[in-house]
C-alpha positions as CSV (number, residue, x, y, z in Angstrom):
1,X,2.2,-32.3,234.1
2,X,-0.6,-29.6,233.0
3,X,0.3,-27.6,230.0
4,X,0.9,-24.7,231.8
5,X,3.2,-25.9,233.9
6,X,5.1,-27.9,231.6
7,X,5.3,-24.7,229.3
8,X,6.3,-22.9,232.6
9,X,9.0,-25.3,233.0
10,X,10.3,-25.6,229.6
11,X,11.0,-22.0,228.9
12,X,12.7,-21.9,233.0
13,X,14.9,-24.6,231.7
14,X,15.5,-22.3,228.4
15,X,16.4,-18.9,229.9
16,X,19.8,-19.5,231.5
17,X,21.0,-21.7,227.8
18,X,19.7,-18.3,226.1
19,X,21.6,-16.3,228.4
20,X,24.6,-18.0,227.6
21,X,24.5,-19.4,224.2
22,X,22.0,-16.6,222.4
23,X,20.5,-17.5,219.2
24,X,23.0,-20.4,219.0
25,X,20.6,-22.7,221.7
26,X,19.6,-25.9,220.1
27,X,16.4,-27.9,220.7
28,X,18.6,-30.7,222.0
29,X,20.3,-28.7,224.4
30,X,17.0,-27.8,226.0
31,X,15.1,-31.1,226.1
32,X,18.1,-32.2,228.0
33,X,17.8,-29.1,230.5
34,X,13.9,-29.4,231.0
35,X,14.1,-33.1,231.5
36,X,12.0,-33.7,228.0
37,X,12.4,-35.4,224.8
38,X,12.4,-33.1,222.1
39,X,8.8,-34.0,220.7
40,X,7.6,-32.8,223.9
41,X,8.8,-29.1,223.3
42,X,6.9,-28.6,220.0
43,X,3.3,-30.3,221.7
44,X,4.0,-26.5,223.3
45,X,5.3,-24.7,221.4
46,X,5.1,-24.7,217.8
47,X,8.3,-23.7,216.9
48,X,12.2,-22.6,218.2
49,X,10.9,-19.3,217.6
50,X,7.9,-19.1,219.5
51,X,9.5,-20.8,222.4
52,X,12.2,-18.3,222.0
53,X,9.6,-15.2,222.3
54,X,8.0,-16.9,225.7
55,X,12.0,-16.6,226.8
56,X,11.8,-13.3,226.2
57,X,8.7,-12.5,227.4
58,X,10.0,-14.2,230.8
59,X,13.2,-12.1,231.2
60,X,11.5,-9.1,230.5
61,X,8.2,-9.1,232.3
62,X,9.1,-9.3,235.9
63,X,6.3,-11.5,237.3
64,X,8.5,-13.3,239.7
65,X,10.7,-9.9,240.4
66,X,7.2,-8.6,241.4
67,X,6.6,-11.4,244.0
68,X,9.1,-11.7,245.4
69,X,9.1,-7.8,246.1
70,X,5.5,-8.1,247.2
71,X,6.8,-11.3,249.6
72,X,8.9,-8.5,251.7
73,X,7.7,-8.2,254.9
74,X,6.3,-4.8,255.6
75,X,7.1,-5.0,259.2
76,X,10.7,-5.2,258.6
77,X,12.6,-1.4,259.3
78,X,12.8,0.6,255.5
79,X,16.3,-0.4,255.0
80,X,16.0,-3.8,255.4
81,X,12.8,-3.8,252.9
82,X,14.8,-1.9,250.9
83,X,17.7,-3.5,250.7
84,X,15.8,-6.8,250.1
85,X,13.7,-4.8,246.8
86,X,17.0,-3.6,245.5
87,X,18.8,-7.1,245.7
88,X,15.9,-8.4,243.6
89,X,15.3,-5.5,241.0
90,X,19.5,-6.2,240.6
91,X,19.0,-9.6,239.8
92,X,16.2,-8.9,237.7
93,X,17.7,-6.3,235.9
94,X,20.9,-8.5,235.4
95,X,18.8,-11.6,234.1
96,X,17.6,-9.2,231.3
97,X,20.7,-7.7,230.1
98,X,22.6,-11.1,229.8
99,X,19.3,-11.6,227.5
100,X,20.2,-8.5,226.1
101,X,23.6,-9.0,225.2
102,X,23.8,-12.8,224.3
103,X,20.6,-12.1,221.6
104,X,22.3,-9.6,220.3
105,X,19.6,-6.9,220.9
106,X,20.5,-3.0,220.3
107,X,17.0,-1.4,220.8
108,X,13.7,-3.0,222.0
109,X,10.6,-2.3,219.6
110,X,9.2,0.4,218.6
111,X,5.4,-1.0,218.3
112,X,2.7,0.3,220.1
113,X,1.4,-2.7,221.8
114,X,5.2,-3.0,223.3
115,X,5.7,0.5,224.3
116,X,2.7,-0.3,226.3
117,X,3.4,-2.9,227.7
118,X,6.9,-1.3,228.5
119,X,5.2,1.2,230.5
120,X,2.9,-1.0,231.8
121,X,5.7,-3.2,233.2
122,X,7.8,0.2,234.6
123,X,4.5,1.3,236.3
124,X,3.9,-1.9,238.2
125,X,7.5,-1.9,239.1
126,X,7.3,1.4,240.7
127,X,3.8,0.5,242.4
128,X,5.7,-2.3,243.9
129,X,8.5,0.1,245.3
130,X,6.5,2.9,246.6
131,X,4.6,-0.5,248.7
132,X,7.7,-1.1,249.9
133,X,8.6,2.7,251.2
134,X,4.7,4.0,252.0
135,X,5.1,2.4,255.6
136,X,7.7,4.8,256.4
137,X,6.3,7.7,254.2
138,X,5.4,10.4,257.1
139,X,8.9,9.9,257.6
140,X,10.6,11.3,254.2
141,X,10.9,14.5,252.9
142,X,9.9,13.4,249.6
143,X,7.1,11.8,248.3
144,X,7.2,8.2,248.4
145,X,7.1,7.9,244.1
146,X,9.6,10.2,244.0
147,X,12.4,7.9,246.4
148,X,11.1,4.8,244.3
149,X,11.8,6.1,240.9
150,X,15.4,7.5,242.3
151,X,15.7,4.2,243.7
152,X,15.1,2.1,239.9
153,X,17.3,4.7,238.3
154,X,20.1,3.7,240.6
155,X,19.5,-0.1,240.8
156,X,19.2,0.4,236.4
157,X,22.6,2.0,236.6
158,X,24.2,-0.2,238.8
159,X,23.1,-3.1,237.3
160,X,24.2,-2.4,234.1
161,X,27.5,-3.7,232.5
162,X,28.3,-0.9,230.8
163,X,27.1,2.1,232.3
164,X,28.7,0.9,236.0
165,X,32.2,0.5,234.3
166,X,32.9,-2.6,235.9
167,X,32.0,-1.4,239.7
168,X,28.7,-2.3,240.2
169,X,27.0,-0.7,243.9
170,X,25.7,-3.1,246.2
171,X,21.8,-3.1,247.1
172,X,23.3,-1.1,250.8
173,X,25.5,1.1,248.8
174,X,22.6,2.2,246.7
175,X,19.9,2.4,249.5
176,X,22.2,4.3,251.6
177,X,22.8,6.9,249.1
178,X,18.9,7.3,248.8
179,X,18.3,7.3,252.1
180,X,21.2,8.9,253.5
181,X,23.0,10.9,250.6
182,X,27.0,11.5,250.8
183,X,27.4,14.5,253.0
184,X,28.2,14.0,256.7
185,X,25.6,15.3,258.9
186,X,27.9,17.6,260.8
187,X,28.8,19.3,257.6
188,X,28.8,22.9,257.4
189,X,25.6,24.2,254.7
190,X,27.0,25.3,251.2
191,X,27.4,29.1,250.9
192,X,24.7,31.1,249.2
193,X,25.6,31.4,245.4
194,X,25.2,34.5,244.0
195,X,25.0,35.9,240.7
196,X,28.2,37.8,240.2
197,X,30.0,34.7,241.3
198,X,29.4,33.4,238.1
199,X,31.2,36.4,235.8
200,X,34.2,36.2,234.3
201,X,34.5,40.2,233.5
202,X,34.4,41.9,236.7
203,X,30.8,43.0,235.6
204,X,27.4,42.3,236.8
C-alpha cells in the first residue's frame, strides 16, 4: 500500500478508538484496528502524538463531509438535496464533537494559522450549501447564502449534545423549518405593533 494510503487508512482506523477511548488509545489497540503491526504505525508517523493531530485534523476538516455534499444530485427537488446535505453536515458535526468531548477539548486554538483555517473550512462549507440551494434560488425570497448559513446554524444546534437538550431535530425537521417556517399558511397576519403598546404608564 502507498504511503498515502496507508497513512489514510491508519488514522480511519484511529478515529472511532479516539472517539471512544480519548487520550487513553494505545498503539496496540490501533495496529489491531488498521490491520498493522505496530512498527508499521511509526514508518508514518513519528510518534502517538503526531498520529493523534492527523486524527484531529481528519474530524475537523470535512473533506469527506464536502464530497459527499458535492455527490448530491442537483436534479433532485430542494428538499430532497437538502435533506441529504443536512443528514451529512449532522453526521459530520456529530463525528467532531464525540472528538470533542472524549479529548477533553474546552476551546479550539487561538493561533492565527487555525483561525484561518477555521474560516477557511466554515467558508467552503457554506459554498457547498448555497451549490446545493442555487438551483432553486429564483425561487426563495432570500438570498441563497443567507438560507445556507440558517441552515448550518440549525444543523450546529441540533447536532449538538448539549445545546439540543437531548432532542436532537431530524435533517426533515430542520429543512422544513427553513423552508417552510412554523406558521400555517392560512394564518391570519400579526397585528401592526405600535408604540404605545409597549407603555406601562398610560403615557406616550
Amino acid at each position: 500500500m502507498p504511503p498515502d494510503e496507508r497513512r489514510a487508512a491508519i488514522v480511519e482506523a484511529t478515529l472511532p478508538l479516539v472517539q471512544e477511548h480519548g487520550n487513553g488509545v494505545t498503539i496496540r489497540m490501533i495496529a489491531e484496528a488498521a490491520g498493522v503491526a505496530e512498527g508499521t504505525i511509526f514508518t508514518v508517523f513519528r510518534d502517538k502524538d503526531a498520529l493523534m493531530a492527523a486524527v484531529r485534523e481528519r474530524a475537523f476538516n470535512g473533506e469527506p463531509a464536502l464530497r459527499a455534499l458535492a455527490a448530491i444530485d442537483l436534479g433532485e427537488p430542494l428538499r430532497e438535496r437538502l435533506v441529504a446535505g443536512v443528514d451529512i453536515l449532522t453526521s459530520h458535526l456529530q463525528q467532531a464533537f464525540l472528538l470533542i468531548t472524549a479529548l477533553g477539548l474546552t476551546t479550539p486554538p487561538k493561533d492565527p494559522e487555525s483561525e484561518a483555517r477555521r474560516r477557511e473550512i466554515n467558508d467552503t462549507f457554506t459554498a457547498a450549501v448555497v451549490a446545493l440551494i442555487e438551483p432553486d434560488a429564483p425561487q426563495l425570497v432570500v438570498p441563497a447564502q443567507h438560507v445556507a448559513h440558517v441552515l448550518r446554524l440549525l444543523v450546529f444546534s441540533a447536532s449538538h449534545p448539549v445545546v439540543n437538550g437531548g432532542c436532537p431535530l431530524s435533517a426533515a425537521q430542520i429543512v422544513d423549518s427553513v423552508l417552510d417556517g412554523a406558521r400555517r399558511r392560512d394564518a391570519a397576519p400579526d397585528r401592526p405593533t405600535h408604540h404605545h403598546e409597549f407603555s406601562t404608564t398610560g403615557g406616550n
